[in-house]
PyMOL CGO cylinders between C-alpha atoms (Angstrom):
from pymol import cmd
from pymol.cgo import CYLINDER

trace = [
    CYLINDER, 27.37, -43.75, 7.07, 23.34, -43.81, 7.11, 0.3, 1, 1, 1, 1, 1, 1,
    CYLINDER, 23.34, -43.81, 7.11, 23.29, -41.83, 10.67, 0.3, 1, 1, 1, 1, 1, 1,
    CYLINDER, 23.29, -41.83, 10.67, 25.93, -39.23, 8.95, 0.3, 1, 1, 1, 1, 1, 1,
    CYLINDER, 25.93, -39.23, 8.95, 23.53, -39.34, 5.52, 0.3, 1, 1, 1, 1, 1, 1,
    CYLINDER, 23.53, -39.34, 5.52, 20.58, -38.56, 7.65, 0.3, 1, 1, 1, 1, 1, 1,
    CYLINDER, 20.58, -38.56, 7.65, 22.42, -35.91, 10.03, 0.3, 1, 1, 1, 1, 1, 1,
    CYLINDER, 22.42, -35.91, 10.03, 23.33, -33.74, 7.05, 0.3, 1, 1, 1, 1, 1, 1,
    CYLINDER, 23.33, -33.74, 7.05, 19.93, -34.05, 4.96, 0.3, 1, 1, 1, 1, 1, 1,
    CYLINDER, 19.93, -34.05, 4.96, 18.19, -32.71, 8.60, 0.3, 1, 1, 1, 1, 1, 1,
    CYLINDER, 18.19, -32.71, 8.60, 21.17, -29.87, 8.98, 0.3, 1, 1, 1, 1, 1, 1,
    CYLINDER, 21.17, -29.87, 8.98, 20.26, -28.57, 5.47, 0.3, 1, 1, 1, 1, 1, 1,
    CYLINDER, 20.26, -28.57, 5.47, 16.51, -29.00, 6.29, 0.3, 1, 1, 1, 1, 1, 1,
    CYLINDER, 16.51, -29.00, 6.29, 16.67, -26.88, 9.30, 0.3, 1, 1, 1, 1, 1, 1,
    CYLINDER, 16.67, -26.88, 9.30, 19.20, -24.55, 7.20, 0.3, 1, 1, 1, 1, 1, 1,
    CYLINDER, 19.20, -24.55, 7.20, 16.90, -24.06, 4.65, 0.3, 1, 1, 1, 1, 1, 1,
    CYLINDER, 16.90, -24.06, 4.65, 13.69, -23.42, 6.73, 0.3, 1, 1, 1, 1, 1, 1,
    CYLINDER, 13.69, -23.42, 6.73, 15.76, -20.43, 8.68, 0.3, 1, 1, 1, 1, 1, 1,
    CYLINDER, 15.76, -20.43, 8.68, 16.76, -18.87, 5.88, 0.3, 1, 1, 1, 1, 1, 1,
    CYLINDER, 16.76, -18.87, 5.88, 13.25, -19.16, 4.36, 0.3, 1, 1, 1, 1, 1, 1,
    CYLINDER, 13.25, -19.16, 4.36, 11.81, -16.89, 7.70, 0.3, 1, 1, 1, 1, 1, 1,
    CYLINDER, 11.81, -16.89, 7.70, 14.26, -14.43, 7.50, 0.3, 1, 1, 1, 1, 1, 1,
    CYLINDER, 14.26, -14.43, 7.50, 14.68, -13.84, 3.80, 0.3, 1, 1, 1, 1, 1, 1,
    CYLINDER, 14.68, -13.84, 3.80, 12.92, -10.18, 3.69, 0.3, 1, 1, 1, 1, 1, 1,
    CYLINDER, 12.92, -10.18, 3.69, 9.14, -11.24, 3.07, 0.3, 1, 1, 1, 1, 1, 1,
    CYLINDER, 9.14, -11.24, 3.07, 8.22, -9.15, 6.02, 0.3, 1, 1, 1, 1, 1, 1,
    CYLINDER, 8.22, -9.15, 6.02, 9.84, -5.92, 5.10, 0.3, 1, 1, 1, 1, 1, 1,
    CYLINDER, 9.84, -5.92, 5.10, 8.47, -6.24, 1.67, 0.3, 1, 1, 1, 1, 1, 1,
    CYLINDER, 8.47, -6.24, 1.67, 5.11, -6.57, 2.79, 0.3, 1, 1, 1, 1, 1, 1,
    CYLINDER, 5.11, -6.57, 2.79, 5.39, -3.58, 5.04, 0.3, 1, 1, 1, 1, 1, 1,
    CYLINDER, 5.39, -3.58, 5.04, 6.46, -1.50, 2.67, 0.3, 1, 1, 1, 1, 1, 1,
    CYLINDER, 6.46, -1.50, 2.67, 3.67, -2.54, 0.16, 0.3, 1, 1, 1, 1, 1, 1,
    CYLINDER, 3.67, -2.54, 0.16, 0.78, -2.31, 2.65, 0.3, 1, 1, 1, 1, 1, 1,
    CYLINDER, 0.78, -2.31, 2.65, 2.55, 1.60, 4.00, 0.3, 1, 1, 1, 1, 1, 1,
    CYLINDER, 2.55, 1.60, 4.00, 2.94, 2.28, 0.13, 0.3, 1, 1, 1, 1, 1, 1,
    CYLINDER, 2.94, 2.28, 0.13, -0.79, 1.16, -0.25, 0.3, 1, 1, 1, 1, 1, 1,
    CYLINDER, -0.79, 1.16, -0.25, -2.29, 3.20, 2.88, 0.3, 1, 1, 1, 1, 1, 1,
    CYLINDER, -2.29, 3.20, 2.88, -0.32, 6.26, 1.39, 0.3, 1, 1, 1, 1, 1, 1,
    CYLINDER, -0.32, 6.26, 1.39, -2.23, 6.03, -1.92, 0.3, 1, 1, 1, 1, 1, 1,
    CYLINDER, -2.23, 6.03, -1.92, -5.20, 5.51, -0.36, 0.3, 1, 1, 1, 1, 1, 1,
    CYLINDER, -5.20, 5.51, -0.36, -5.00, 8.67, 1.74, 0.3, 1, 1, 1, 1, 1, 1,
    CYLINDER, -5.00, 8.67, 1.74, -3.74, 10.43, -1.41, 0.3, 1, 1, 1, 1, 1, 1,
    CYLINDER, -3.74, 10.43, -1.41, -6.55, 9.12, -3.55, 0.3, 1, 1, 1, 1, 1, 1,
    CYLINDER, -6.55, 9.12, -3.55, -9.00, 9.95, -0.47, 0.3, 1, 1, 1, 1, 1, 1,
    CYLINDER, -9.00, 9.95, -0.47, -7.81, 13.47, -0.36, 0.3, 1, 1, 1, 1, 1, 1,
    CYLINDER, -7.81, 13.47, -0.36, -7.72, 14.12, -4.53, 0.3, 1, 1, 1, 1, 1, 1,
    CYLINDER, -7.72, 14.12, -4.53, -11.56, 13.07, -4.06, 0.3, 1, 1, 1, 1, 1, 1,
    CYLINDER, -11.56, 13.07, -4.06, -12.47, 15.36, -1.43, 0.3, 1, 1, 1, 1, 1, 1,
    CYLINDER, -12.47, 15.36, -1.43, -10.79, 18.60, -2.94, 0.3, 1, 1, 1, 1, 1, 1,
    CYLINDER, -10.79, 18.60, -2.94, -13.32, 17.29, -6.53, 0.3, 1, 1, 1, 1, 1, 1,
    CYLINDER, -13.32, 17.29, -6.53, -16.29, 17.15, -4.86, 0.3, 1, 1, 1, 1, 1, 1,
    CYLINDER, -16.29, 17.15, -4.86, -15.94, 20.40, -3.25, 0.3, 1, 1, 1, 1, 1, 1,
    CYLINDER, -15.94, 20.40, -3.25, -18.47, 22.56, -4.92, 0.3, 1, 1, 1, 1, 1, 1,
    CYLINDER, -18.47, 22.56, -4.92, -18.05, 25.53, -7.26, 0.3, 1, 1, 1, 1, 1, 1,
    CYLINDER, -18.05, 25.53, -7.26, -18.55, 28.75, -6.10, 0.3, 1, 1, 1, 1, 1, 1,
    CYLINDER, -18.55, 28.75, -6.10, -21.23, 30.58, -8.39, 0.3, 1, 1, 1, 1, 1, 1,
    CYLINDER, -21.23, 30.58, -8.39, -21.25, 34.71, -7.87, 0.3, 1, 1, 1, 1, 1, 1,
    CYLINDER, -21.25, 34.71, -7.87, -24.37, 35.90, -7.11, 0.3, 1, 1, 1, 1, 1, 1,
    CYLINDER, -24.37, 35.90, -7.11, -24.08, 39.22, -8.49, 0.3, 1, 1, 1, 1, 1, 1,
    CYLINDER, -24.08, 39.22, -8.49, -25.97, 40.15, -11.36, 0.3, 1, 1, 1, 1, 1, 1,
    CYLINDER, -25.97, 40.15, -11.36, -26.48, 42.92, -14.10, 0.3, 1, 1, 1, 1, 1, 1,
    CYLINDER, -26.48, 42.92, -14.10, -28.75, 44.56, -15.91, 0.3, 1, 1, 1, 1, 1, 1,
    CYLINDER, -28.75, 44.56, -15.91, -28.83, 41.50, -18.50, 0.3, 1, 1, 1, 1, 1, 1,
    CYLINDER, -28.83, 41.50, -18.50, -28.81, 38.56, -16.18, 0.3, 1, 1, 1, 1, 1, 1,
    CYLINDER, -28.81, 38.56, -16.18, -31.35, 40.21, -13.54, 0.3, 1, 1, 1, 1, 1, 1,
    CYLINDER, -31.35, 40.21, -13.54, -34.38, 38.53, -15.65, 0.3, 1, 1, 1, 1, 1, 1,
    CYLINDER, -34.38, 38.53, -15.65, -32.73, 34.78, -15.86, 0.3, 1, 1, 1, 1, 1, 1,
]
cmd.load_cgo(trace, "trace")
């Protein structure tokens, strides 16, 4: 009865442990760290197009000639 006892507490042991490694964890961190390199090179991108500078004519009138 002890050996049987034993037998089925290390079945649902090793049970447990495989269905612990293959529950998904490593899908859902791919998709985090792919959704988190995509923002990056979003964020990246929004910063270079800011920094760009303005463009400032350089025409001037009769007004602005003296400034």
């Amino acid at each position: 009865m002890k050996l049987a006892q034993i037998g089925a507490f290390a079945a649902a042991l090793v049970m447990s442990s495989l269905a612990m490694a293959e529950g998904g964890g490593d899908r859902t961190f791919e998709r985090m760290m792919t959704n988190n390199d995509r923002s990056v090179e979003l964020f990246v991108a929004k910063e270079k197009a800011a920094t760009n500078p303005v463009v400032v004519n350089e025409k001037k009138d009769e007004k602005t000639k003296d400034l």
